[in-house]
N, C-alpha and C positions, 0 to 999 in steps of 0.2 A: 297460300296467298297472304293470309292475314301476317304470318311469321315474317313473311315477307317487305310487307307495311312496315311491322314495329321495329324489322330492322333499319328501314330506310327512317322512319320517325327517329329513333335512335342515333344514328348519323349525323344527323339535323340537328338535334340539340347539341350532342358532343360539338358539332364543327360551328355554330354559329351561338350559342347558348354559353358557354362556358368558360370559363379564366381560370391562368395558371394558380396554384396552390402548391406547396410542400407538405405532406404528409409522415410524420417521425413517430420515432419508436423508437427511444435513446436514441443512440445514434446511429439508427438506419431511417433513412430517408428516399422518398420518393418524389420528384415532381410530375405532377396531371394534371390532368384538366376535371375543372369541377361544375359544373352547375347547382346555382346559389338557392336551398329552397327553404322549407320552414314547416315545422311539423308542431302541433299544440296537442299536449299531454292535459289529460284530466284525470286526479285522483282525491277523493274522497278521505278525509284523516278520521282519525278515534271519533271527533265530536261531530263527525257528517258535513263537516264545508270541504266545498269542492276545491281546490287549488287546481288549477291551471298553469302551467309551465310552457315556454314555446322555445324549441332549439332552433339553431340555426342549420342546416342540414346540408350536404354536402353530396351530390349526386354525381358518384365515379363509374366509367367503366369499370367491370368488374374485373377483366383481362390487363388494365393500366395499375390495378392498385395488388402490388407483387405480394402481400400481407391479410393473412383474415383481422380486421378491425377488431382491435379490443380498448375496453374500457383501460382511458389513462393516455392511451395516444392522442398526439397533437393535427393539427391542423393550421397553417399558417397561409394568411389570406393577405397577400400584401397592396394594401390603396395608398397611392402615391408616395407619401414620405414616412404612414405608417403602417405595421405589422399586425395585424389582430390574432389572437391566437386563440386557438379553440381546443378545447377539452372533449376525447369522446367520450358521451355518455348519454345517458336517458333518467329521467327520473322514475324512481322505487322497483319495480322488478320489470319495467319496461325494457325489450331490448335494444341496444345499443345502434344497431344497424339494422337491415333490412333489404331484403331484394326487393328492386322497385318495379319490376318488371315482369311477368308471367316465363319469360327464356333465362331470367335469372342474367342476364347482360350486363343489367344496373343496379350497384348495391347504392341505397340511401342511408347516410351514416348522420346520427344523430349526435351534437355538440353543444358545449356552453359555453362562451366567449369568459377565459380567464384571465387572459391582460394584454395587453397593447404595447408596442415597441416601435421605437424611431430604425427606419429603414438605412 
């Protein structure tokens, strides 16, 4: 019953939650559907101050995105006349992606917006 739940919660988000995205990898590309989230990294350097980092995250079916996520692929999120583009990655040994989900349905891919383009 609960499997049951998170899949219909899942459903829910994909279908009312989320906007189109291209997802590349040289020149293989994907378009899906993403829901927009946000993850805040904290790490500790040599002198002991914490830096804080916050990606911009990207939550795909795991079935829509044909590619295991690797650091260096793009993410292209287009709002009205412009393109943002994001970089995957995490910062220092953080990983890059993540299931978001106990069935493994939703991966969460972590990004850093690295430039912007006229649509």
């Amino acid at each position: 019953m609960l499997a049951e739940g998170a899949a219909w919660l899942e459903s829910q988000r994909h279908a009312f939650c989320s906007t189109a995205v291209v997802y590349s990898r040289g020149e293989d590309t994907v378009t899906l559907s993403a829901t927009i989230g946000s993850t805040v990294f904290e790490q500790t350097d040599e002198y002991n101050v914490v830096e804080r980092t916050e990606s911009r995250d990207f939550l795909v079916r795991a079935v829509d995105l044909v590619m295991v996520p690797e650091r260096g692929d793009q993410v292209r999120e287009t709002v009205g006349t412009q393109v943002f583009v994001y970089e995957v990655m995490a910062p220092g040994s953080e990983p890059h992606y993540r299931y978001s989900d106990p069935n493994r349905a939703t991966l969460r891919i972590h990004t850093k917006h690295v430039d912007t383009e006229e649509a």
